[in-house]
N, C-alpha and C positions, 0 to 999 in steps of 0.2 A: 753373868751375861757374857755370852760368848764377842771376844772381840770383832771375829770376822764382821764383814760390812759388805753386803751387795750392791751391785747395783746392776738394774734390769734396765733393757735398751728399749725402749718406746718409741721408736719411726716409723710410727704410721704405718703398721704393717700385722696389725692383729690383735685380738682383745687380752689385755696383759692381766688381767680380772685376778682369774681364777692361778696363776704364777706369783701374783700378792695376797692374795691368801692363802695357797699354801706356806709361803712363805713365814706370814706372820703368823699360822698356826703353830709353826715349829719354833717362833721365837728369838728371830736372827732379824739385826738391822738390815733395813735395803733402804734403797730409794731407785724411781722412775725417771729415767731421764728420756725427754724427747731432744734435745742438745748437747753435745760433746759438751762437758764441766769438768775441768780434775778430776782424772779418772785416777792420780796415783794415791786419792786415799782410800779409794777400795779394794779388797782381799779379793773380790768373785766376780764376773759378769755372768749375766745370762740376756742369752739370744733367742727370745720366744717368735713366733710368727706363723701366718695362715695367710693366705692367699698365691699371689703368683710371684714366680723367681724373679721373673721379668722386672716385675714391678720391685718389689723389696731389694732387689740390688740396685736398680739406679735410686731409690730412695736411701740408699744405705752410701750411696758415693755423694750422692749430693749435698747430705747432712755432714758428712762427714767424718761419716761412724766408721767407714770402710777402714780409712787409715787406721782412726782411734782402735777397734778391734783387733787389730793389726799389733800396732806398736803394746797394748796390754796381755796382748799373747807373747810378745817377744821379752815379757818382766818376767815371766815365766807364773805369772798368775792364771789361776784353773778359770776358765771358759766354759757354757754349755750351751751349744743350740741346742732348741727343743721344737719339734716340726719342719716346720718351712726355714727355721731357724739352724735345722742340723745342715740342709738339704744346700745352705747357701756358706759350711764349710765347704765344701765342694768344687770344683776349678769351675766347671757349666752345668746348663740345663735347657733343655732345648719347652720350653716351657713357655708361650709365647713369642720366639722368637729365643735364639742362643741367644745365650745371657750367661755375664764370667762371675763367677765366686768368690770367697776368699781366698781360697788354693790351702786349706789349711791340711786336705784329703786330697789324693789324686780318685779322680771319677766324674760319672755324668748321671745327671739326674735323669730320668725319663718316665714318660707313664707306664701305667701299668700295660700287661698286654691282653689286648682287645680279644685275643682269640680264646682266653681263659672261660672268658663270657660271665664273670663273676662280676655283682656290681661294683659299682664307682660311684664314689670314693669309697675306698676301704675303710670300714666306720665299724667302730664298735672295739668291744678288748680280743685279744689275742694272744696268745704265748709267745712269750720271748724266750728262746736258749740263750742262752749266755755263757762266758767263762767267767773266772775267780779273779777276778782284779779288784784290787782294793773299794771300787767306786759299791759292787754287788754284793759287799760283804754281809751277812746276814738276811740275803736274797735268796729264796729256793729258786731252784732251776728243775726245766721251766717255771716261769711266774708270769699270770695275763699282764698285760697292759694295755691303756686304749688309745687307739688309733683312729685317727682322721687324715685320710690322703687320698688322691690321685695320681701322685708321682712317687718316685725310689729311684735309690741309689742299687746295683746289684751289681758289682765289681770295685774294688778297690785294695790298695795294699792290704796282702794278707794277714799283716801285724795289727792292723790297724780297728780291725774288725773284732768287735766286744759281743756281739748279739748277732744272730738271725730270728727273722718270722717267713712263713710260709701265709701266701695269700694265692693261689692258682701255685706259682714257683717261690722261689726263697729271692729273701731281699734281705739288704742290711737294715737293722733297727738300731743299731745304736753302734757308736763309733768311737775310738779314743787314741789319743797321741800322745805321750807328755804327760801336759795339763791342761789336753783340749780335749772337750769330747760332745758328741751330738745323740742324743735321742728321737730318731722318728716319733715315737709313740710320746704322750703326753705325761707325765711324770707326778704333774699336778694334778692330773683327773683322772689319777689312777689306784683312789683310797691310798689305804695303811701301808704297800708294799711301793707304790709310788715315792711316799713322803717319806720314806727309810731311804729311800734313792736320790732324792735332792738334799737328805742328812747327810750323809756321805758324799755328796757332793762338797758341801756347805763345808766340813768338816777336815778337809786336802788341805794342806798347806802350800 
């Protein structure tokens, strides 16, 4: 059994379901926390999330988790938002009212644009391009993933950017720094090439 130990952040900010079962399909300890506990015995966090910026950043400061997040990125242990969870590495998002981020990325969230005339949310799988960074290993390029959003990220350090999708224009899907990194697209609900992607996640030291 592999030592690594998760643990997934539960503040009230989206259904963590389907991120504990991929999990325990692959076979790695975690645990759910809805409160800041000893976070120095776990190897991995993950930052899952669905609904609004607005909302999930002041529920992320007021728990606590803002700092906690914070100071467990600074151990230099590997991080991943997934969703609303990538969207709030991010400095803002004018998503009910600007609203600040972690700053883990310089960018701004915003919606999609109206003139594309494509629906909303963007829902369903999609292709990702990607580069070869250790996290994609054993990923073809492209490979669908599935997506649920009305907002994106479409500017930020050029380093930092691991993935595009094309939805009307191109947008970041997936983002990496370090040993931080964010997926738009869901990881977890996205079969066999999804869960080779949270392996390799899982898998970083």
């Amino acid at each position: 059994m592999s030592k690594q130990k998760i643990v997934i952040v539960d503040a009230d900010f989206g259904n963590i379901d389907s991120v504990e079962n991929a999990i325990k399909h692959l076979g790695y300890n975690f645990q759910s926390l809805k409160k800041v506990s000893n976070l120095d015995k776990y190897s991995h966090l993950i930052l899952p999330g669905v609904g609004s910026f607005n909302t999930a950043s002041k529920k992320l400061q007021l728990s606590g988790w803002f700092d906690a997040i914070k100071k467990f990125a600074s151990q230099s242990k590997p991080i991943l938002g997934i969703c609303l969870g990538m969207q709030l590495l991010f400095e803002t998002s004018d998503e009910n009212g600007l609203s600040l981020g972690l700053s883990f990325f310089k960018g701004h969230c915003k919606k999609f644009n109206s003139q594309n005339k494509l629906p909303l949310p963007h829902m369903g799988f999609n292709f990702v391009n990607h580069g070869n960074s250790i996290i994609w290993k054993g990923i073809p390029n492209p490979s669908p993933f599935y997506f649920i959003h009305n907002y994106r990220v479409k500017e930020t350090d050029e380093l930092a950017i691991a993935s595009t999708t094309i939805y009307g224009d191109q947008f970041i899907s997936f983002v990496e720094k370090e040993k931080i990194f964010g997926a738009q697209f869901h990881p977890e609900k996205s079969h066999r090439i999804g869960l080779k992607l949270l392996k390799n996640f899982i898998e970083l030291r």
